[in-house]
VOGU-3710 file (C-alpha; in Angstrom, 3 decimals, decimal comma):
1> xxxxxxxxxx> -4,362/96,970/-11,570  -2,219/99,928/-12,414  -2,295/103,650/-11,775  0,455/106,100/-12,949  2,020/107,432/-16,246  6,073/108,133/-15,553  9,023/106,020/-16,531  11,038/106,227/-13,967  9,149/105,131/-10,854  5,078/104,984/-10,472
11> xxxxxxxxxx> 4,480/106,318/-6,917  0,794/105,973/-7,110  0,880/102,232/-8,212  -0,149/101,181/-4,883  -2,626/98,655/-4,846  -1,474/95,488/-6,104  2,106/94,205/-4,129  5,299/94,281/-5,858  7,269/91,113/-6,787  10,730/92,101/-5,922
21> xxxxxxxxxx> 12,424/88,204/-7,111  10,605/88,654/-10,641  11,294/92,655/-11,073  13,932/93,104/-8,557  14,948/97,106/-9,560  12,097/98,749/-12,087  9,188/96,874/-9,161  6,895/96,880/-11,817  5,636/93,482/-11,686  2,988/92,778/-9,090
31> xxxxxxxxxx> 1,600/89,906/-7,402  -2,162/89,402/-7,655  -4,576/91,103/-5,478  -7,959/89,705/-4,138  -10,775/92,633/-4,772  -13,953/93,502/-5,017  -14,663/96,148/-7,458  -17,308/98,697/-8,566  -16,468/100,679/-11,660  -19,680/103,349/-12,703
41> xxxxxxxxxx> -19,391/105,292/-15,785  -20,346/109,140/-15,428  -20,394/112,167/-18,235  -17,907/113,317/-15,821  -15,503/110,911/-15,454  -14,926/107,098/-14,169  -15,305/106,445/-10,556  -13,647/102,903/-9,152  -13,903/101,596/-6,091  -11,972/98,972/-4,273
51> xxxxxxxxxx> -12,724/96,649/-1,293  -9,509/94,522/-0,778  -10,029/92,246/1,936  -6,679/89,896/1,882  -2,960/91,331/1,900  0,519/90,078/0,240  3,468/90,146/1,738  6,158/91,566/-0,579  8,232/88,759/-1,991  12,321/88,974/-1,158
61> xxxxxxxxxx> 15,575/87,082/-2,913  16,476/84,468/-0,528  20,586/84,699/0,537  21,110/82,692/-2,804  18,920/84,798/-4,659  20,316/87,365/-6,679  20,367/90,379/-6,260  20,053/90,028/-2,742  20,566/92,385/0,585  23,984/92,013/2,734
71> xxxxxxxxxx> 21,423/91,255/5,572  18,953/88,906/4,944  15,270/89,672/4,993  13,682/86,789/7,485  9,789/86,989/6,377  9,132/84,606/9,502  9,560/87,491/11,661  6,913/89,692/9,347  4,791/91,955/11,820  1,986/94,201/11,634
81> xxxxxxxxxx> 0,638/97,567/12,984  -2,541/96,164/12,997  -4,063/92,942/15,132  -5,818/91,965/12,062  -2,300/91,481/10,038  -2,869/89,862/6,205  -6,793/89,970/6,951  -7,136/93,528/7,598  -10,003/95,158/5,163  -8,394/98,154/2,980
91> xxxxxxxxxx> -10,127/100,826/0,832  -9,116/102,326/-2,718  -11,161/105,080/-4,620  -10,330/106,708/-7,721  -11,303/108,928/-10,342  -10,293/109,106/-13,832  -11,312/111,138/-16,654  -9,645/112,980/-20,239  -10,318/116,789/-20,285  -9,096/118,011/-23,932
101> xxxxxxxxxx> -5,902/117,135/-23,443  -5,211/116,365/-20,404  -5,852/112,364/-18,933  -6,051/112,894/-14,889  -6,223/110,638/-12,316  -7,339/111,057/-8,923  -6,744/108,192/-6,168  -7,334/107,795/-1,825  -5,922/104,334/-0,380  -6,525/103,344/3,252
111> xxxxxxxxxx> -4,966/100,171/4,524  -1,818/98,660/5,210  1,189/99,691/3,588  2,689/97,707/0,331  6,265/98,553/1,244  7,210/97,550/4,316  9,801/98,930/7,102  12,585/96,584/6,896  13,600/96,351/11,325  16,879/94,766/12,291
121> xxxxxxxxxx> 16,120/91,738/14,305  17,816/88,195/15,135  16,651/85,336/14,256  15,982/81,958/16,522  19,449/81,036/15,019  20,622/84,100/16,167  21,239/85,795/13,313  21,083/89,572/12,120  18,236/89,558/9,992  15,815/92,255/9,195
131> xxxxxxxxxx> 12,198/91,618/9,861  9,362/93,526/7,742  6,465/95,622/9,347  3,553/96,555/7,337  2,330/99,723/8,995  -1,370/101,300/8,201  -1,385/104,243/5,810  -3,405/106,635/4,341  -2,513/107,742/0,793  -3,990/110,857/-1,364
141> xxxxxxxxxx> -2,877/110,563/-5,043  -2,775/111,848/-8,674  -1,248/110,885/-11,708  -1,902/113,655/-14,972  -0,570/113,710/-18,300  -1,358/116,083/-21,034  -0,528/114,853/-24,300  0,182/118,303/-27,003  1,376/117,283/-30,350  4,597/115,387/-29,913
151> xxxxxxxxxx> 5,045/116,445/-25,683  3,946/114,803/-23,391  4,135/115,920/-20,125  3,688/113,575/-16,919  3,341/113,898/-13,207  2,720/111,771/-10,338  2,641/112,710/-6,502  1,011/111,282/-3,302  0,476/112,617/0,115  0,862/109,911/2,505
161> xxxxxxxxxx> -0,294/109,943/6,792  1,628/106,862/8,289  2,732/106,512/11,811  1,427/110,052/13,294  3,874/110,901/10,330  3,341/112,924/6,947  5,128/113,055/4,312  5,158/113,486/0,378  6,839/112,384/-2,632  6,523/114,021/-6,700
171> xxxxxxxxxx> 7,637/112,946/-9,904  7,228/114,477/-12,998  9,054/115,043/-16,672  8,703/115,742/-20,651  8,837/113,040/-23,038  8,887/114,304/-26,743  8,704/112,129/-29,459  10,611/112,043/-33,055  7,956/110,649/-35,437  9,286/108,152/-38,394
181> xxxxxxxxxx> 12,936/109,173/-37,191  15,860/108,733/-39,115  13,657/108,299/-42,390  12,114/105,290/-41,271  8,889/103,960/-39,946  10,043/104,121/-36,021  9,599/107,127/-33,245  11,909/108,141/-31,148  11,401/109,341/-28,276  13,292/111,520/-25,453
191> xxxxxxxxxx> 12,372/111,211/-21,788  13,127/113,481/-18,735  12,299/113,113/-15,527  12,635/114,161/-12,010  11,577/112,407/-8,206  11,332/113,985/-4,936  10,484/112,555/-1,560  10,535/114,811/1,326  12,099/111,931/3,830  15,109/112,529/1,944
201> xxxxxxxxxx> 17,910/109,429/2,347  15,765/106,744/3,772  15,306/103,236/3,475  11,855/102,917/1,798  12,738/104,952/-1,451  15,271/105,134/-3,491  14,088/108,200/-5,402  14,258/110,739/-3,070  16,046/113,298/-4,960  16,658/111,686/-8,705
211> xxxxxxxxxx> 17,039/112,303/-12,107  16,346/110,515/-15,295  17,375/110,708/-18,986  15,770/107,831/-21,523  15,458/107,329/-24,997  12,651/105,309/-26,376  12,427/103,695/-29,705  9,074/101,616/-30,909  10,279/100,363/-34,544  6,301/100,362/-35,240
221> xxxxxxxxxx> 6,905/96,909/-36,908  5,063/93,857/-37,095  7,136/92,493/-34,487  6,086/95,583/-31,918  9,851/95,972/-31,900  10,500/98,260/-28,860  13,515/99,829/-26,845  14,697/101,405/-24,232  17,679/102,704/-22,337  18,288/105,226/-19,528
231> xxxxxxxxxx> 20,466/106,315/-16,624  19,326/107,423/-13,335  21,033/109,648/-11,116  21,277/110,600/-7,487  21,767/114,399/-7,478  22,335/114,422/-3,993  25,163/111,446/-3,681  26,107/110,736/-7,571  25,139/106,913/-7,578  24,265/106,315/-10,830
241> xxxxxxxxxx> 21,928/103,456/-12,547  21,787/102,304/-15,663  18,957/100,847/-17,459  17,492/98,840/-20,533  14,851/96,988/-21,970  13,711/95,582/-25,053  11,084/92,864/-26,489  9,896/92,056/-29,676  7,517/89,153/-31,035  8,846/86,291/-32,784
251> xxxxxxxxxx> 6,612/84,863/-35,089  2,815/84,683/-34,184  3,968/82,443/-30,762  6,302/83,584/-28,863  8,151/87,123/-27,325  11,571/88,040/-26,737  12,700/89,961/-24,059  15,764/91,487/-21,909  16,371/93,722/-19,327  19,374/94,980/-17,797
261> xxxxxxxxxx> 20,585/97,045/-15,052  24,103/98,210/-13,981  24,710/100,454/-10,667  28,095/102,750/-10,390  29,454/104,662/-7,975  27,203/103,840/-5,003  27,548/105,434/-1,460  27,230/103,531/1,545  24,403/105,583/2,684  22,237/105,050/-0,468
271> xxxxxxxxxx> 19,778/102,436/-0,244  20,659/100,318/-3,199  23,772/100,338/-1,701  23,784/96,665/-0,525  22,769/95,370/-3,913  25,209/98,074/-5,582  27,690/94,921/-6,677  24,420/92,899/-8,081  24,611/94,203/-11,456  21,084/92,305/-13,605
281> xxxxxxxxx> 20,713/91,173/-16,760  18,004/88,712/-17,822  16,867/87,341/-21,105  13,319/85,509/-21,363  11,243/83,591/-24,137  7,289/82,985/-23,206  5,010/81,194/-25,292  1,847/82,355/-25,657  -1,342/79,737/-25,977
//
């Protein structure tokens, strides 16, 4: 299940837990979700909703795993805000719909939290660990895009009610696109985007006051030949992040793809700070049957 239309983080994607030891930086592979859903079909839109009655914890490198926090995260320790912990019943509604140009989506999420409040605790060894709590939340949402000739233009923002605390977070940006660029059959494409979150420096999100400059390139082959490469930056402290990815088919079989991600200039304060010497590259082959 996903929700949002950015590049450079999807706030709204908040149903379906996020597999930090597969996706470790972009978080945009998820762990699977047990559901019950209604979908209904309207001349007015889509309506969805959601009955999740199970939750999953968030999955952490262990101290060997790479990259990996200079203080451990001890999942034995987990805790939650509710009695009901992993069994507690959460809600998800959400309406979708295209209006001319325009493709808007409207969510509401009540339940426990995906990402969790990382405590420092100790152990029964005694060690400094830090223990996740899943607190209960209640999220507002909407994702919109609005697609005119070769712009796009994308937002995504939430509202959030958490611990008799509110708070908010936006991100938005242009993406315009170079058809058959270059005098071939591939489209280029610029992206640029910004992310707010009105905690400011904090340890649950690193995009609290970011920006981001991509190119794309989709080669529009038979291969689905696709690219892309981008750098992230903290305007507040100057930590910078760089990014790639890239796939491509091989043969009728198989897919290649890479990903890599370099961090510079990293301030203690800054939350990747602790995986700021964890520079990622990975390289995979599936096979599909």
């Amino acid at each position: 299940m996903f929700w949002g239309v950015t590049e450079a983080v999807h706030l709204v994607d908040t149903i379906n837990q996020t597999d930090l030891i597969e996706d470790p930086v972009k978080q945009e592979v998820k762990l699977g979700q047990p559901m019950v859903r209604i979908r209904t079909l309207q001349s007015f839109g889509i309506f969805d909703a959601f009955f999740l009655p199970y939750f999953r914890e968030r999955t952490y490198s262990g101290e060997e795993g790479r990259p990996a926090t200079d203080i451990p995260v001890d999942k034995s320790l987990t805790r939650y805000e509710s009695g009901a912990e992993e069994w507690h019943p959460d809600f998800a509604f959400r309406y979708s719909n295209t209006l001319g140009d325009f493709d808007i989506g409207l969510g509401y999420f009540q339940g426990t939290a995906r990402d969790p409040i990382l405590q420092p605790a100790f152990n029964g060894a005694g060690k400094l660990v830090l223990a996740p709590f899943y607190p209960q939340m209640k999220q507002v949402s909407i994702d919109l895009q609005a697609t005119k000739g070769a712009w796009l233009y994308k937002l995504e923002g939430y509202g959030r009610h958490e611990l008799d605390d509110d708070y908010a977070a936006i991100t938005g940006g242009i993406e315009y696109t170079f058809y058959g660029a270059f005098g071939s059959g591939g489209d280029l494409g610029i992206v640029a985007e910004y992310a707010y979150d009105t905690r400011g420096q904090n340890q649950r999100n690193a995009y609290q006051d970011d920006a981001f400059l991509a190119l794309r390139w989709a080669a529009n082959d038979i291969a689905t030949t696709s690219m892309l490469g981008g750098i992230v930056v903290d305007t507040e402290t100057g930590a910078t992040g760089l990014r790639f990815r890239g796939e491509r088919r091989l043969g009728d079989d198989y897919r290649l793809s890479a990903e890599a991600y370099f961090f510079r200039n990293v301030p203690r304060q800054d939350l990747v700070y602790s995986i700021a010497d964890d520079d990622y590259v990975q390289i995979r082959i599936a096979r599909f049957f």
